[in-house]
Every structure is written in structure tokens, then in C-alpha cells.
C-alpha positions in Angstrom: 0.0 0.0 0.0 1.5 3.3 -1.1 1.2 6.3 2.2 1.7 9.4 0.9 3.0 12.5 2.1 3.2 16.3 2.3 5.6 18.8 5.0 4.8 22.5 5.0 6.7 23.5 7.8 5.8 27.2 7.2 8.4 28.7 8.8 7.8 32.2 8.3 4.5 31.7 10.1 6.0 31.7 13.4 5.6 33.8 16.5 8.4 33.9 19.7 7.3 31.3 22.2 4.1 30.5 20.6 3.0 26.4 21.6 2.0 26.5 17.9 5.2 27.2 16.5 7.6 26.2 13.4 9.9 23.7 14.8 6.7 21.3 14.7 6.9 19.9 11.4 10.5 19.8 11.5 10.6 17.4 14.4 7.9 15.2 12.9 10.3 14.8 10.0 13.3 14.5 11.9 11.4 11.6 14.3 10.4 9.8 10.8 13.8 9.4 10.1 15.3 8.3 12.8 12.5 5.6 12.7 13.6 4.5 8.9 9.9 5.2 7.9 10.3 8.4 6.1 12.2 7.0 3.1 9.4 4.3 2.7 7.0 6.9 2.3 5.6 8.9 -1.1 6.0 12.7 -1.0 3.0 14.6 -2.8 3.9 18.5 -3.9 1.3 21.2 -2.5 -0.1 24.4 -4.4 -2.0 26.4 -2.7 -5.7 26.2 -2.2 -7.6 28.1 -4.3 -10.1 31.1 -3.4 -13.0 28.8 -5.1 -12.0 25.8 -2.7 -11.7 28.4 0.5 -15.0 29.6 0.0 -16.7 26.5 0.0 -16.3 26.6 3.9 -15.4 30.5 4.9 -17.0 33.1 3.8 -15.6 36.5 1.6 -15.2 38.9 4.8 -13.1 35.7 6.8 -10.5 35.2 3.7 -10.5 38.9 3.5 -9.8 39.3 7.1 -6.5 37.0 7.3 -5.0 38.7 4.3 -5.4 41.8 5.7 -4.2 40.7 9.3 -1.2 39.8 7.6 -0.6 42.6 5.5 -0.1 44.1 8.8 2.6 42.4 10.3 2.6 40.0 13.4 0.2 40.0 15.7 -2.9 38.3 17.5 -5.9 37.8 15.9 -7.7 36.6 18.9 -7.7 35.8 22.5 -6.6 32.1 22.2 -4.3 33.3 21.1 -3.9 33.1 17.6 -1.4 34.6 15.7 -0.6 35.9 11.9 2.9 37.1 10.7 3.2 38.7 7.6 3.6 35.2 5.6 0.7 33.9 7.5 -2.2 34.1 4.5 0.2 32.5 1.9 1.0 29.8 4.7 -3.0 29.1 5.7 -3.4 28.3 1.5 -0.8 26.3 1.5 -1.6 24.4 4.8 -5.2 23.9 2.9 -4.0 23.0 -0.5 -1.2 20.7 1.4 -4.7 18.9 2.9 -6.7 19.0 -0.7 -3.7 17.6 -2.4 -4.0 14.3 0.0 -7.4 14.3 -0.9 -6.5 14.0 -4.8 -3.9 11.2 -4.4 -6.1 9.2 -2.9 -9.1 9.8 -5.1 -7.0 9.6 -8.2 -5.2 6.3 -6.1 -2.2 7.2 -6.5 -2.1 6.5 -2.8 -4.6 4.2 -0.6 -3.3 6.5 2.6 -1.9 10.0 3.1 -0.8 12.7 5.9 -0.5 16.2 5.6 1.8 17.0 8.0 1.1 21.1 7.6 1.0 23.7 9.6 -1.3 26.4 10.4 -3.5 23.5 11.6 -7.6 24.4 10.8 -9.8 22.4 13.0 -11.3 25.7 15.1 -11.5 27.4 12.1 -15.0 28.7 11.5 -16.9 29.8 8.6 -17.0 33.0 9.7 -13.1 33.7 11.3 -9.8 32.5 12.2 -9.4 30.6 15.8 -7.4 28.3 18.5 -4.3 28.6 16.3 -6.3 28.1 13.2 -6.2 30.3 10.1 -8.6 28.2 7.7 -9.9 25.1 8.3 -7.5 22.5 6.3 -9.6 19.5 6.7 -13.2 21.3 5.9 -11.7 22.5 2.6 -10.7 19.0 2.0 -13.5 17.5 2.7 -15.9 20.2 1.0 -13.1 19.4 -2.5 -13.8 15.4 -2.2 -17.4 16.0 -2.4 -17.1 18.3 -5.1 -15.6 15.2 -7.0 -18.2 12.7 -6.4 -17.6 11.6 -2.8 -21.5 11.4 -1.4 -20.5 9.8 2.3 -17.5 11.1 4.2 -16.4 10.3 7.7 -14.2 13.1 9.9 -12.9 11.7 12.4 -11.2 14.3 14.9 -9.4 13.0 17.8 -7.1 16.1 18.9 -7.6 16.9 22.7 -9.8 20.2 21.9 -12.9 20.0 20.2 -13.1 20.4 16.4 -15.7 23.4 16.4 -15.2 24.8 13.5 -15.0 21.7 11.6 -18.4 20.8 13.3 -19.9 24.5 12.4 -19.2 23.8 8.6 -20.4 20.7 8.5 -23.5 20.8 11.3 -26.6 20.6 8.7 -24.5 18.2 5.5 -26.0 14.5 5.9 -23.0 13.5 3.8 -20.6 13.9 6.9 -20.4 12.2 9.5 -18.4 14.2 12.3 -16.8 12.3 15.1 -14.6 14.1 17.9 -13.0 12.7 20.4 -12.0 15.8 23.4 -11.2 16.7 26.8 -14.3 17.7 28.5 -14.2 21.3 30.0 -11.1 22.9 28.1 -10.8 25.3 24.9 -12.7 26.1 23.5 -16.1 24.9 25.3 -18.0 23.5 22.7 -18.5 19.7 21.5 -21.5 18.9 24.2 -22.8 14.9 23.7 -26.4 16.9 23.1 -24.4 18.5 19.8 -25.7 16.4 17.0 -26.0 18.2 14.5 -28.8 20.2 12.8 -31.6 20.1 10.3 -31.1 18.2 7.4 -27.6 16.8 9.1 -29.4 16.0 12.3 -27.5 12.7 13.8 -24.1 13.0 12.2 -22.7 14.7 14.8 -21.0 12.8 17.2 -19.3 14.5 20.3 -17.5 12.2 22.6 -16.4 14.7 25.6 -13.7 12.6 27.7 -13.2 13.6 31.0 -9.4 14.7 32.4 -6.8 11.9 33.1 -9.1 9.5 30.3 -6.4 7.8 28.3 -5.4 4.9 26.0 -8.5 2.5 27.9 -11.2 5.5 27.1 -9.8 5.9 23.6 -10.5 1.7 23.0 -13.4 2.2 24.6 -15.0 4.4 22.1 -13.6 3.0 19.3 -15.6 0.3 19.7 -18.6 1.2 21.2 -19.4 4.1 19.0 -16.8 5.3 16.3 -16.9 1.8 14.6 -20.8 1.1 14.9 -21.0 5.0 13.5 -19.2 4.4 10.9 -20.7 1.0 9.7 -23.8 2.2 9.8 -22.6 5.4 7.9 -20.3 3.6 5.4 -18.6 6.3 4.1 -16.7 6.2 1.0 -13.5 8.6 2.2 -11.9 9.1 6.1 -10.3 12.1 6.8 -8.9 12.4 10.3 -8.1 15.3 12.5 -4.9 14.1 13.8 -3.8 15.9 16.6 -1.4 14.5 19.1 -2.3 16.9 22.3 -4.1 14.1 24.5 -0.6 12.6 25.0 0.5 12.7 28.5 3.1 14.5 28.4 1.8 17.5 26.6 1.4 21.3 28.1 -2.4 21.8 27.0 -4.1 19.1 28.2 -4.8 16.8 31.1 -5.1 13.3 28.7 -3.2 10.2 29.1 -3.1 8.8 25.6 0.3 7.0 25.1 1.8 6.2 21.6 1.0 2.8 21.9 -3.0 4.1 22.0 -2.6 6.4 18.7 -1.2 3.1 17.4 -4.3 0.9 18.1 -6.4 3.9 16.6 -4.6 4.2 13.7 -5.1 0.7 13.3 -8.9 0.5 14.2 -9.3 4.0 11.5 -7.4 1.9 8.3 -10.0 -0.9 9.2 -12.3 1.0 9.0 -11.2 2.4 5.5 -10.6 -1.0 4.0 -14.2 -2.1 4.9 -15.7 0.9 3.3 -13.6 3.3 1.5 -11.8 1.2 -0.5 -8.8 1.9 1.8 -8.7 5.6 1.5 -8.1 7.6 4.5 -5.9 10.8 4.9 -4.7 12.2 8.5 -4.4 15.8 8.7 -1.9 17.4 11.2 -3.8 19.5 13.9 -2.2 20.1 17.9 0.3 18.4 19.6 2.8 20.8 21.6 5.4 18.3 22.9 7.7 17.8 19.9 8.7 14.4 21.3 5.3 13.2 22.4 4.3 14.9 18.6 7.1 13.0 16.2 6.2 9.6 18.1 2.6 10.0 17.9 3.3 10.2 14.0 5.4 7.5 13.3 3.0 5.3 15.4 0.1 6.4 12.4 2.5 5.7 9.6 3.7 2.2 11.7 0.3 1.3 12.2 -0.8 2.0 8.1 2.5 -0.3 7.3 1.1 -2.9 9.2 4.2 -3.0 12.2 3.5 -2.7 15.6 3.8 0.2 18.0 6.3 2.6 19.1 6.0 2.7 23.1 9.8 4.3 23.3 7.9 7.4 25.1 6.2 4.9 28.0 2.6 5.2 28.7 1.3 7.5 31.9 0.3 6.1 35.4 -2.6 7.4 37.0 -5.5 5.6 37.2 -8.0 6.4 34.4 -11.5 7.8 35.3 -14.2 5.4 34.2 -15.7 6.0 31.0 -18.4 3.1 30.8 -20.8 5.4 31.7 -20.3 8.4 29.1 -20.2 5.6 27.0 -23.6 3.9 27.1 -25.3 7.9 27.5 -24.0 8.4 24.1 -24.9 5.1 22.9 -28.9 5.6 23.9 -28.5 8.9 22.8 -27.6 8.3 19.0 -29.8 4.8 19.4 -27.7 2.5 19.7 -28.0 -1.0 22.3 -27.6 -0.7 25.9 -24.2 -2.6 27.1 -25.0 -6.5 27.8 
């Protein structure tokens, strides 16, 4: 199976001291290396996303808005906080088309897997403005280009620590995607409630999945098989994209999470399952957080291990506490979006 990639490091959108910062991409390459996997693995070229392809999920006065923020040199945009430099706007199209481009290799199979490792990440990204880091949202635009070449049922699947709000904004009334996030419950940026499940016409496909602090690798299994995997058989959709970001780890800054390498790993596993059963294989991980470069490079070479088959990377250990119980969380959400009670 060819896995494809693309690195935009964007270097020049950078900001002193920033979590979200451009040594990022760098060490995910560097950790690839030192693994051996990088050489085994396809490298795609980027252009940037096109105006057409960012307007299918932001509106005129948003695009507008981060050109013009950067025009004016670096600065915050918002209270998360969230930054532009003046090479921020060509670095959010890039970023995007970096995310549309997987898309296209795997539609066009010239890969059955790909990751954009890429930078601005989009996930908060809203229709209507930049936020949590996030310039424009890389896997919306994505997702918005695949259905715009026939794909009629697409899964997102969004397990960074923080909840994928903007991804869920975009995407809140379209029957045609299936959102599932994964979060800490309680943090930034507040939204991603289990009663948010999505509206009108897209009523159902929203899936919120708000883990409490300290969950870890055992919560992660846990809903993996008791409701991303029963979701997604039902939904049987024809394309995964996945919000990959690697801030649950235990040892990152933002978070209180306990997911270990060797969890990502079993995920990873559990997501290219799913895509052989009903997407012909095709799935595409798109970078989002992940603030511990260590914690971040492992967490990536335990996707690409887990898509070439091989087992998992535990170099970094896994964390100690005692997990909360998440049994309970588990079976609400399963009554809620009609599945069985636990026997």
C-alpha cells in the first residue's frame, strides 16, 4: 500500500514562544527518520488552495480578514491566542492545499493512505473567522473538495484533545458527513456537548465524545468500539479524513489526557480498518495540535507504523494514573444516537 505525504513547515509563520510554532513539522520529520519510515513513504507537492476551494467553507469577509491581518505584520488575531505574521495568509493556503492535495492522491489512487503534515492546523477554524491557532480550516476545505468530485458519504474523524468546532460549524446541517470528535471535556474552546448532534437536514451526524481529564489509551478503545466503529458501519462512508492531533498525549502542556503512543497506534489501526471495509482503503490524516515535539514525532510514526502494518512505538512509555471510568459516558452516548444498551 503506497502512504503518501506532504511537510509544509511554514516557517515564516511563526511567533516567539508560541506552543503553535515552526519547529513542529520539522521534528515530525526529523522523528520519521530516525525511525527508517520516512524513506518508505511517497512525498505529494502542494499548491495552494484556491479562493473557489476556501470559499466552500469561509465566507468573503473571513479570507479577507486574514490577508489583511497579515498585511499588517505580526500580531494576534484573537484571545486564544492566535497569531498571523506577515507570511501567515500565503502559509494558511498552502496548509489547505497541502490537505486538498491528499485528498486527490487518494481519489485519483495514487495513494490508498496519506498525511499532511502542515501547519497552520484548521480544525477551530470557523466559517466566519480564524481561531485556536487556526487560520482556515485545512480538513473542511478538504472535505468540501472530495465532495465536489463525487464523494457522497464522508467520515471526519477528529481525535485532537480540543474539540473540532469549526469543523463541526461547517459541517453541522451536510447528511453527507459524519463528524466524530473525540475531546477533553471542560477545556478550549467549550463546545462539543454529547447533546451537539448536528442540525436540520444533518441532524444525527454529529457525534461528540467529551472525555473527561486523566481519560487515556483505555477511554480511547473504549469508544472506538462502542461508537466510532458502529457510526461508521452504519454510515459507510466512501472517504476518512482524520483530525490528527497528538495533544491528548500525556506528556503534553495543553491538556490533562493520558493517551500514550501505543493508544494512537491501536487507533490508527482501528481508522485503516475502518477504511478497508468501506472506503476502499482511502483515508488521509491531517496534522492539527500536539505541543510536545517528542510526544508529537512519536505519535506520527506510530500512524505511519500502524498503516504499514508493524506494531507500535512505546519508546515514550505510557502514563500512570488511574483512568476515570468512562463506561458510563459511554452507554449515554450510545442511547443517545440509538444504539443498544451494554449486555
Amino acid at each position: 500500500m503506497t502512504i503518501a505525504y506532504i511537510a509544509i513547515a511554514s516557517a515564516e509563520h511563526d511567533f516567539p514562544d508560541h506552543p503553535e510554532h515552526g519547529g513542529r513539522v520539522p521534528a515530525v520529520l526529523a522523528a520519521l527518520s530516525e525511525a527508517g519510515l520516512r524513506p518508505e513513504l511517497a512525498e505529494l507537492t502542494a499548491t495552494s488552495a484556491t479562493l473557489d476551494q476556501i470559499r466552500a467553507c469561509h465566507t468573503p469577509g473571513h479570507i479577507y480578514g486574514v490577508e489583511h491581518a497579515a498585511a499588517q505584520g505580526a500580531g494576534y488575531v484573537d484571545m486564544a491566542p492566535t497569531y498571523v505574521t506577515t507570511g501567515s495568509y500565503d502559509a494558511a493556503r498552502l496548509s489547505a492545499g497541502a490537505a486538498v492535495a491528499c485528498v486527490d492522491a487518494l481519489l485519483d489512487s495514487a495513494a490508498r493512505a496519506a498525511l499532511s503534515l502542515s501547519r497552520p492546523p484548521g480544525h477551530h477554524a470557523t466559517p466566519l473567522g480564524p481561531m485556536g491557532f487556526c487560520l482556515f480550516n485545512n480538513i473542511a476545505i478538504a472535505a468540501r473538495h472530495a465532495q465536489r468530485r463525487g464523494v457522497e458519504r464522508l467520515l471526519i474523524v477528529d481525535f485532537d484533545v480540543h474539540h473540532g468546532n469549526g469543523t463541526q460549524d461547517i459541517f453541522a446541517y451536510d447528511p453527507g458527513v459524519l463528524f466524530f470528535s473525540t475531546h477533553q471535556h471542560g477545556i478550549y474552546p467549550g463546545t462539543g456537548d454529547a447533546a451537539e448532534t448536528g442540525e436540520g437536514a444533518g441532524a444525527g451526524t454529529t457525534w461528540n465524545v467529551p472525555l473527561p481529564a486523566y481519560s487515556g489509551d483505555e477511554a480511547m478503545a473504549l469508544v472506538t468500539e462502542r461508537l466510532l466503529l458502529p457510526a461508521a458501519q452504519s454510515f459507510r462512508p466512501q472517504l476518512i479524513l482524520v483530525s490528527a492531533g497528538f495533544d491528548a498525549h500525556f506528556r503534553d502542556p495543553l491538556s490533562l489526557m493520558q493517551c500514550s503512543g501505543a493508544g494512537y497506534h491501536r487507533l490508527a489501526v482501528a481508522l485503516q480498518q475502518l477504511a478497508a471495509a468501506h472506503a476502499g482503503g482511502r483515508i488521509a490524516f491531517m496534522l492539527e495540535g500536539g505541543y510536545d515535539l517528542p510526544a508529537l514525532g512519536n505519535g506520527v510514526v506510530n500512524v505511519v507504523r500502524a498503516l504499514r502494518g508493524e506494531g507500535a512505538d512505546e519508546r515514550l512509555g505510557t502514563a500512570r494514573d488511574a483512568e476515570p471510568d468512562a463506561r458510563p459516558l459511554v452507554e449515554r452516548l450510545r442511547a443517545l444516537h440509538g444504539l443498544s444498551p451494554e449486555v
